[in-house]
N, C-alpha and C positions, 0 to 999 in steps of 0.2 A: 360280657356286659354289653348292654345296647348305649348309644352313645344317642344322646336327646337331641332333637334338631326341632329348629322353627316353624310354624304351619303360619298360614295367610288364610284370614278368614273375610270374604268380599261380603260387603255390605253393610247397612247400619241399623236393621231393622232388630223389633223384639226375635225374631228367627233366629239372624246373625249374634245376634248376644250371647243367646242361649247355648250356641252354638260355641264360640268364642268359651263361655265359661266351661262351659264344660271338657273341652279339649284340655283348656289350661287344668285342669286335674289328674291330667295321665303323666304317668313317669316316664312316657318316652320324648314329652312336648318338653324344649327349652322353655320356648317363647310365643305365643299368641300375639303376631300381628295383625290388626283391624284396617281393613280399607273400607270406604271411611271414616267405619266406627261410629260411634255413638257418645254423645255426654257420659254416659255411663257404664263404655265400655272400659278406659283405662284410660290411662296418662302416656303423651305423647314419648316421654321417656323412660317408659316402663318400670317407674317408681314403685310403682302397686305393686304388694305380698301379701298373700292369704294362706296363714299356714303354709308356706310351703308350695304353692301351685305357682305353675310356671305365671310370669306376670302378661300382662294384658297391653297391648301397645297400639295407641290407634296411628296409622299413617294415613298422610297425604299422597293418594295413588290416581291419576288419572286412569283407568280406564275404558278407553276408546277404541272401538272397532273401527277396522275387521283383522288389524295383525296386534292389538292388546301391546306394545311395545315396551311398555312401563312396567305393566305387570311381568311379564318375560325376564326384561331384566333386572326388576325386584328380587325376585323369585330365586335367580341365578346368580344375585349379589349376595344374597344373605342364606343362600344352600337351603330354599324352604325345600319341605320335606314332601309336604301336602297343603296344597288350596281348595277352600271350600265355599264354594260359589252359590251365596243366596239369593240374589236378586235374578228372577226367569228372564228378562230381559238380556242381562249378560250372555244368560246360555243360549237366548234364541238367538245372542247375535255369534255365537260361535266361538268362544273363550275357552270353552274347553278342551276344545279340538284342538285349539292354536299351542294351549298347556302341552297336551299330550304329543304335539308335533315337536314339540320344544323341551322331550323328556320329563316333563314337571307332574308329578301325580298329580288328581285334579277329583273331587268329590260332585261330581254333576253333569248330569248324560251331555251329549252331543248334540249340536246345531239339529241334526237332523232329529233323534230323540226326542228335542223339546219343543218341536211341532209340535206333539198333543196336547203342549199345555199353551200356545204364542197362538196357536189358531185352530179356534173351537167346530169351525167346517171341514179341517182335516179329523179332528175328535173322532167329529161325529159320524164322518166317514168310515173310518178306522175302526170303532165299535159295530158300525153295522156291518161293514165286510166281515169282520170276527165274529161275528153273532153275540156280540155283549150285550146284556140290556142296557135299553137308557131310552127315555124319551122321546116321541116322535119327533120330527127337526125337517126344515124346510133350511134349504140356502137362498140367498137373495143376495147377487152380486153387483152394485152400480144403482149409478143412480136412474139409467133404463129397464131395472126391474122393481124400480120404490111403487110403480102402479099394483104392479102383480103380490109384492110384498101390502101391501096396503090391502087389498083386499082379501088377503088370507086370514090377516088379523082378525077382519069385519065377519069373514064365514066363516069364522074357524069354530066346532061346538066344544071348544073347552078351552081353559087361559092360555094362553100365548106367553110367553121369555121373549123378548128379545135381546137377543147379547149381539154389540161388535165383534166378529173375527179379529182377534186380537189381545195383545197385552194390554190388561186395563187398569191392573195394580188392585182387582179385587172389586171392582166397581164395572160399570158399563152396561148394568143390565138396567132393562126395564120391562115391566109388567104392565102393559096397555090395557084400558076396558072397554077403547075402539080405536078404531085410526088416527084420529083426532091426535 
């Protein structure tokens, strides 16, 4: 017989919920703790039962890069089993690594890994060295290339994206109809 242990699920998004609930349905999870949860993820003392599925527990966790110290010792207090890391920011800042340096299984690539999705110039890079398709792309780095970047917009003969290199939370693009 497998003996059930707790998972840590980071974040509070619709993602993380979903995420959260659904774990708490497997027969090997005790406990579903949330950092830092959501109104609707559970009760801070893991009151909530649903038929049977392991209960839902939101915690108060700082975590702060670059050595996650809370998490670490969360993790190592309460024997989680597996952490599963939704928010891309944690993983560009390197969480995972820190998990896995610290024996803690951990559901989410690597500092280095999640380049592809923390900075869209490395992406873009990346695709075209591979020969992926995707979109033609221009870099513009600094504010000594906003001339250059400006007037590619202005000639450019088809729409233009502009995205920040970077985490944006889903946002940060724009669609110019000239430099302006």
């Amino acid at each position: 017989a497998r003996f059930r242990k707790p998972v840590l699920v980071l974040g509070s998004g619709g993602r993380e919920h979903a995420l959260a609930w659904s774990l708490s349905k497997s027969l090997e999870v005790s406990c579903v703790y949330c950092a830092p949860g959501n109104g609707g993820i559970g009760a801070p003392d893991g009151s909530e039962d649903d038929l049977g599925r392991a209960p839902l527990v939101s915690k108060s966790l700082q975590v702060k890069a670059p050595l996650f110290e809370e998490v670490v010792a969360f993790c190592q207090e309460e024997n989680v089993s597996l952490v599963v890391v939704g928010p891309e920011q944690m993983l560009a800042d390197g969480l995972a690594d820190v998990l896995r340096d610290n024996d803690i299984q951990v559901f989410g690539p690597s500092k280095a890994a999640a380049e592809i999705e923390s900075s869209k110039a490395y992406a873009k890079e990346f695709m075209q060295r591979h020969s992926i398709p995707t979109a033609e792309h221009r870099t513009f780095k600094g504010k000594g290339s906003l001339q250059e970047a400006l007037n590619y917009v202005d000639s450019s003969p088809f729409d233009v994206v502009v995205k920040a290199s970077g985490l944006a939370a889903g946002k940060g693009v724009i669609v110019p109809n000239n430099s302006e």
